[in-house]
SEMARBA-573096 format. One record per residue: residue number from 1; residue in one letter; x, y, z of N, C-alpha, C in turn. Coordinates in Angstrom, 2 decimals, padded with zeros to 5 digits. Each point is the difference from the previous one (the first is absolute). Layout:
N
{NUM, "A", {X, Y, Z}, {X, Y, Z}, {X, Y, Z}},
...
***
This chain:
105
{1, "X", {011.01, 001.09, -079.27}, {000.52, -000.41, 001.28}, {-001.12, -000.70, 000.76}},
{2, "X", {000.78, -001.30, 000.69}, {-001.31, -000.41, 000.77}, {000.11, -000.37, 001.14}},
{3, "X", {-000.92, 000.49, 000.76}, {-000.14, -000.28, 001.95}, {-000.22, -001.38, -000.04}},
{4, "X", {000.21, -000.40, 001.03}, {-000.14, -001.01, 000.76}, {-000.38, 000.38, 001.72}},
{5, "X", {-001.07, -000.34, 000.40}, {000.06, 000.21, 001.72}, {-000.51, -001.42, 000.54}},
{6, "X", {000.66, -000.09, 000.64}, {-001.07, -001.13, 001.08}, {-000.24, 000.76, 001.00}},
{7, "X", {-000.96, -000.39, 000.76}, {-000.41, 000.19, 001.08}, {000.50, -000.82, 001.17}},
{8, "X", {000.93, 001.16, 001.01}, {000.78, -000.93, 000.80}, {-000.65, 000.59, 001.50}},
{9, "X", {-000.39, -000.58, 000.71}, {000.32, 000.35, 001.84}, {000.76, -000.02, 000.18}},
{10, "X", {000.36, 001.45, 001.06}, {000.87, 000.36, 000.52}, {000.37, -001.30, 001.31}},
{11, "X", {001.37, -000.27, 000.50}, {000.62, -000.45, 000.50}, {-000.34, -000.11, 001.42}},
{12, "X", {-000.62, -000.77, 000.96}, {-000.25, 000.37, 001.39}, {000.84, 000.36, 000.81}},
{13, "X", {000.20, 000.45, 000.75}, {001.09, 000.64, 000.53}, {000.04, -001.28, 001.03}},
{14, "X", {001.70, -000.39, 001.04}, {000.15, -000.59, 000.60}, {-000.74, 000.27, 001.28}},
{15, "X", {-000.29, 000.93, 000.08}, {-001.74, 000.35, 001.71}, {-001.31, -000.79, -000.52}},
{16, "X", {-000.12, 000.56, -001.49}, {-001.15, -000.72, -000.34}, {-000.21, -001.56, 000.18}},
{17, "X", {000.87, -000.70, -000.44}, {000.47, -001.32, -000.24}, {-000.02, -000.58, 001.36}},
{18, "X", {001.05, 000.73, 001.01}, {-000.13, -000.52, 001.76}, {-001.35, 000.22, 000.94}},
{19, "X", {-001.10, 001.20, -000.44}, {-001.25, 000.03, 000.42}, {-000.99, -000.83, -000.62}},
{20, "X", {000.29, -000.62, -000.97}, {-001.03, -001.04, -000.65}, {000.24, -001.46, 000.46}},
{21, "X", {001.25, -000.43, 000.32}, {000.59, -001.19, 001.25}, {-000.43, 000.34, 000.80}},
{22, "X", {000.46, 001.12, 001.04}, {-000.32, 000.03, 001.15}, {-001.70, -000.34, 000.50}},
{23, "X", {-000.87, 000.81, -001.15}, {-001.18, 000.08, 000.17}, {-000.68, -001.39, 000.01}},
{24, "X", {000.95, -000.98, -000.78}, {-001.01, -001.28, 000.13}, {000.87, -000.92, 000.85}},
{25, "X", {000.77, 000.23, 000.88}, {-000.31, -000.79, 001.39}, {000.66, 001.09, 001.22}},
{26, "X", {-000.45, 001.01, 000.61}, {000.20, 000.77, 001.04}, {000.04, -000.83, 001.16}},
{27, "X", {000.59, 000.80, 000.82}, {000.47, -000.39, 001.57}, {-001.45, -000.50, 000.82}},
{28, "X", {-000.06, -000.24, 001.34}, {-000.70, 000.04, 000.76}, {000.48, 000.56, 001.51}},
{29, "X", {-001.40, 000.74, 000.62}, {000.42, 000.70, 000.83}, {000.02, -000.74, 001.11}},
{30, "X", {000.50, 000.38, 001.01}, {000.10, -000.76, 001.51}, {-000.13, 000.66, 001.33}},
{31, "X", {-000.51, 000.42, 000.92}, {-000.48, 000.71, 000.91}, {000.00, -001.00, 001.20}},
{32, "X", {000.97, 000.83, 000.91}, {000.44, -000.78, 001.64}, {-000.73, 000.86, 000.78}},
{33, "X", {-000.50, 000.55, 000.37}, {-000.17, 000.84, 001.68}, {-000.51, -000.82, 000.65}},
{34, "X", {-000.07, 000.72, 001.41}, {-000.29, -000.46, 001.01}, {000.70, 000.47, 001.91}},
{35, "X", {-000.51, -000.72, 000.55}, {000.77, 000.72, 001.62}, {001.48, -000.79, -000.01}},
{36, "X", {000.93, 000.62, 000.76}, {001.25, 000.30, 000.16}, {000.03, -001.30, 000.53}},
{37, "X", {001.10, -000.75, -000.79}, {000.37, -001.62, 000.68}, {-000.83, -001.09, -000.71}},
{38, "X", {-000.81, 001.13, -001.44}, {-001.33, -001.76, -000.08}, {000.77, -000.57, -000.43}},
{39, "X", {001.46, -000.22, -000.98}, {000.27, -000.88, -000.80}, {-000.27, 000.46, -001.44}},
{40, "X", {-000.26, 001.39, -000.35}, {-000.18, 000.33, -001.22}, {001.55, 000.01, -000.72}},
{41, "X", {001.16, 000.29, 000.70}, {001.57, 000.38, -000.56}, {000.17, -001.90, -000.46}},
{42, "X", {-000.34, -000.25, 001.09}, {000.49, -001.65, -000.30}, {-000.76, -000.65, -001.52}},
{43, "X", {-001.21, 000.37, -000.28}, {-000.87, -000.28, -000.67}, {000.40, 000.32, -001.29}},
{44, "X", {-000.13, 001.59, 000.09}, {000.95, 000.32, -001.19}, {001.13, -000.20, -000.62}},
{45, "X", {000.90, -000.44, 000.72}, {001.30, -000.16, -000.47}, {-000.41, -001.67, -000.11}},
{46, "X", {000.01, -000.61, 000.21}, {-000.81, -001.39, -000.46}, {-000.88, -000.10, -001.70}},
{47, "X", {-001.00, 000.86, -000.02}, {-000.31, -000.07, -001.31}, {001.06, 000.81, -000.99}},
{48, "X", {001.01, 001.22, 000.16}, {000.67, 000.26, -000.68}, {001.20, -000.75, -000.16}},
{49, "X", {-000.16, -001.42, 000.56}, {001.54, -000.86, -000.45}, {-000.39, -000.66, -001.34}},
{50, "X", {-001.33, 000.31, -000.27}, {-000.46, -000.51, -001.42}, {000.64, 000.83, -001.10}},
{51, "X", {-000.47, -000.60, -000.95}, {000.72, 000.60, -001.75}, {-000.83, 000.90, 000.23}},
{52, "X", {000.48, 001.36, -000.91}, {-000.28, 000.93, -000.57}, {-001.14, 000.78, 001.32}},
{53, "X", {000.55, 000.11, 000.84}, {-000.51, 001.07, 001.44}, {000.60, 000.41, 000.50}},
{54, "X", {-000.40, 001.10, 000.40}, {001.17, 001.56, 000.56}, {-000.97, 000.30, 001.33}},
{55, "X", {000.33, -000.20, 000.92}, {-000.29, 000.19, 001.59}, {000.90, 001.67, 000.30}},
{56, "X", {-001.46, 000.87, 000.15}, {000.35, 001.30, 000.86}, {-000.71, 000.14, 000.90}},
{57, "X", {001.01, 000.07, 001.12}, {-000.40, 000.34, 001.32}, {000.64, 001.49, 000.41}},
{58, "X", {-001.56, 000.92, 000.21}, {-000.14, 001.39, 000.19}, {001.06, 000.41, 001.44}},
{59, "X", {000.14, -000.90, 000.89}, {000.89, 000.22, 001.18}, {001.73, 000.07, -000.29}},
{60, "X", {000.53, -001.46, -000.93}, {001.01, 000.21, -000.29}, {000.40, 001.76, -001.02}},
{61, "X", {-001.44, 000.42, -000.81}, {000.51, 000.69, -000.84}, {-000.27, 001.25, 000.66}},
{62, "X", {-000.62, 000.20, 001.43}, {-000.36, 001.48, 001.21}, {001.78, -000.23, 000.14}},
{63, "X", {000.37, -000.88, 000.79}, {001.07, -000.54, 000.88}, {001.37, 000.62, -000.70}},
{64, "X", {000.03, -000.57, -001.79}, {001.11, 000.49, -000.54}, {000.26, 001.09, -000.51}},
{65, "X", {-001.11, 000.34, -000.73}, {-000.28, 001.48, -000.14}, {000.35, 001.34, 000.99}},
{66, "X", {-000.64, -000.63, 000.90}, {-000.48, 001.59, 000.86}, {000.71, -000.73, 001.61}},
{67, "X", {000.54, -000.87, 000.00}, {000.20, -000.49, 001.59}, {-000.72, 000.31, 000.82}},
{68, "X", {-001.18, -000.71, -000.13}, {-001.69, 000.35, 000.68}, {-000.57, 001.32, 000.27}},
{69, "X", {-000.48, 000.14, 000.78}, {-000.72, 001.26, 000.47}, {-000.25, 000.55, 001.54}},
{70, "X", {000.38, 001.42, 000.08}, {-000.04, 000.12, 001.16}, {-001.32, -000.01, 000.90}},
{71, "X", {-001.48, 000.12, -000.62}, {-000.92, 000.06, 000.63}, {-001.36, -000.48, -001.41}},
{72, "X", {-001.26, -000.11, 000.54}, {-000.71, -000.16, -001.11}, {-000.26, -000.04, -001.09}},
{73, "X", {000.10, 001.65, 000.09}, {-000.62, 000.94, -001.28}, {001.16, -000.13, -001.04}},
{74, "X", {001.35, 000.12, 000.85}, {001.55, -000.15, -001.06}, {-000.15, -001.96, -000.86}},
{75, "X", {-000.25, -000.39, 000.87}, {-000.08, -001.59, -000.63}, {-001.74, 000.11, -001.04}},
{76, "X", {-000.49, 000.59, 000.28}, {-001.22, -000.04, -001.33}, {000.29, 000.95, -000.60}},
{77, "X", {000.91, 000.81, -000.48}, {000.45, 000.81, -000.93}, {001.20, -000.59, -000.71}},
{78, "X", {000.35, -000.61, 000.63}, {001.37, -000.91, -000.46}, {-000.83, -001.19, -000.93}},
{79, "X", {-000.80, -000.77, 000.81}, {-001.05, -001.16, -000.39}, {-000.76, 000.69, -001.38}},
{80, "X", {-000.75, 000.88, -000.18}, {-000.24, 000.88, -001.32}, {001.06, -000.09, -001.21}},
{81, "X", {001.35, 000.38, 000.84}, {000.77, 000.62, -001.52}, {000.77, -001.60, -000.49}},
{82, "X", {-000.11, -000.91, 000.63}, {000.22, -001.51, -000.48}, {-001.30, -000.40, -000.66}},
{83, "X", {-000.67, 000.27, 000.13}, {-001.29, -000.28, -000.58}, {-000.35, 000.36, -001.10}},
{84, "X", {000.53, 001.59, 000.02}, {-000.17, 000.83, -001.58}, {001.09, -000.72, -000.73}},
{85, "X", {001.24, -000.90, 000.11}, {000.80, -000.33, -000.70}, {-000.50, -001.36, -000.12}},
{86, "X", {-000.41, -000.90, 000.69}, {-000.87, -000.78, -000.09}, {-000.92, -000.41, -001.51}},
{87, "X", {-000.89, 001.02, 000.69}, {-001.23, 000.15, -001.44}, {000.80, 000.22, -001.30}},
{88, "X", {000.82, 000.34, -000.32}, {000.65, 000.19, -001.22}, {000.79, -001.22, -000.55}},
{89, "X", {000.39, -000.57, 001.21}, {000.93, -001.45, -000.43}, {-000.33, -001.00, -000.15}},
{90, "X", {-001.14, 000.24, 001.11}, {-000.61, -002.02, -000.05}, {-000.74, 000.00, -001.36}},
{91, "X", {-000.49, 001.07, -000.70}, {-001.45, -000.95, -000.85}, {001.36, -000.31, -001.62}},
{92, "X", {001.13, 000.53, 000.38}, {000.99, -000.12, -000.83}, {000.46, -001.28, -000.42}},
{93, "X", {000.47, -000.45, 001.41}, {000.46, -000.93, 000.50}, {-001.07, -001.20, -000.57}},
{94, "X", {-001.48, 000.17, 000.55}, {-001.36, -001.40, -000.17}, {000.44, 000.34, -001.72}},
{95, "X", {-000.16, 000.82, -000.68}, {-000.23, -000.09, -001.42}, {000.89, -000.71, -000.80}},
{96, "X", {001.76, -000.02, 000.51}, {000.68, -000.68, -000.53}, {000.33, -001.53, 000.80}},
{97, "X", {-001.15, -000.52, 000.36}, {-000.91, -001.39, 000.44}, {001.29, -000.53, 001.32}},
{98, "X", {000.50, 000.79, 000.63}, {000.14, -000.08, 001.07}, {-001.17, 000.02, 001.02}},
{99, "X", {-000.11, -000.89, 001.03}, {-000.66, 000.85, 001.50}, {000.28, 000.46, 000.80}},
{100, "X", {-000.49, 000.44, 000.79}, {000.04, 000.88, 001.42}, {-000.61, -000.40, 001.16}},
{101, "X", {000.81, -000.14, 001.08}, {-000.82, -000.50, 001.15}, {000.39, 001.30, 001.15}},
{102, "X", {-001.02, 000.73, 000.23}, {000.12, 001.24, 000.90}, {000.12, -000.76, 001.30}},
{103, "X", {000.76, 000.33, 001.34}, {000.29, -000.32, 001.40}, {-000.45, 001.63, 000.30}},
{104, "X", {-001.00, 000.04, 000.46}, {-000.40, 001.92, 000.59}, {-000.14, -000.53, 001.36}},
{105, "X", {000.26, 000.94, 001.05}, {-000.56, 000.09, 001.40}, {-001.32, 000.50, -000.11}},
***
């Protein structure tokens, strides 16, 4: 009786395959702040009428979320837990070569 083997690699999985694209052309990041009225909302939504950019603005997402805040400390605890959802989405988002243009107060 006689063997035969080749030597085969295993199959990349479809994550593998979309992190090796993604990795060779990722997003770029975009950062608005500034004082109340500069023109950062206008700004942003201006560069996100471009291809492949996703404009989040932290006020619309306090506003819809949580229908603002009644005092400080409630709006920077609110401002935190958008943030912790935040950090998990955006570097998601840059990797599959989308960008991001942040509008923060």
């Amino acid at each position: 009786m006689t063997s035969t083997s080749q030597a085969t690699q295993p199959a990349a999985s479809p994550a593998a395959i979309a992190a090796t694209f993604q990795a060779a052309r990722p997003g770029t990041l975009h950062f608005f702040a500034g004082r109340v009225a500069s023109g950062k909302t206008t700004a942003a939504r201006r560069m996100a009428a471009g291809d492949r950019i996703v404009m989040i603005c932290e006020d619309e997402w306090l506003v819809r979320l949580f229908d603002g805040a009644a005092g400080l400390e409630e709006y920077l605890q609110r401002r935190e837990r958008v943030r912790a959802i935040l950090e998990i989405q955006v570097p998601q988002i840059l990797s599959a070569g989308t960008s991001v243009v942040f509008d923060f107060a």
